[in-house]
Phi, psi and omega in degrees: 000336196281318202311312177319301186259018171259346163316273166307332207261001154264350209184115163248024179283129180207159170217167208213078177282116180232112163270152169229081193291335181292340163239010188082022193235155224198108146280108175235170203205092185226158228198149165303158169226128188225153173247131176262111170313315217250001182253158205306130174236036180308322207271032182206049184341133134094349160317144165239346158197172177242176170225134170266157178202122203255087216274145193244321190225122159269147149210121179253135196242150180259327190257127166336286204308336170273023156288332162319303186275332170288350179272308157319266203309319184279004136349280186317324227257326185309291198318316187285006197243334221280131164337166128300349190286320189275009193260334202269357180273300192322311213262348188283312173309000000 
């Protein structure tokens, strides 16, 4: 988890993908990410912190099988937004 949120907290660009193979369906959902340290977090037993996610772009696919190609076209768009610190980890593997 610390890696996820040492992510954001450099790069706070996120997407949040929920499939439903059972109905053929593809939520992704992308957006900012923020971790808030200081608020009460009684109402969440056992948190150590929250994340806020602001949402910017929905897209719901009815059919599965075209995640592919939506996944190839917004491709360009991850890349061009990407740190340079994640672009110089990526090229390093």
């Amino acid at each position: 988890m610390f890696n996820s949120l040492g992510n954001i907290n450099v790069n706070p660009r996120t997407g949040l993908l929920f499939a439903s193979f059972e109905q053929g369906r593809t939520l992704l959902i992308s957006g900012s990410a923020g971790i808030d340290w200081d608020s009460d977090r009684s109402a969440f037993p056992g948190a150590q912190r929250l994340l806020t996610f602001e949402v910017e772009k929905v897209i719901e696919i009815e059919q599965l099988h075209c995640l592919g190609m939506l996944l190839n076209s917004i491709r360009p768009s991850i890349l061009a937004s990407e740190s340079p610190a994640n672009r110089h980890r990526r090229n390093d593997n």
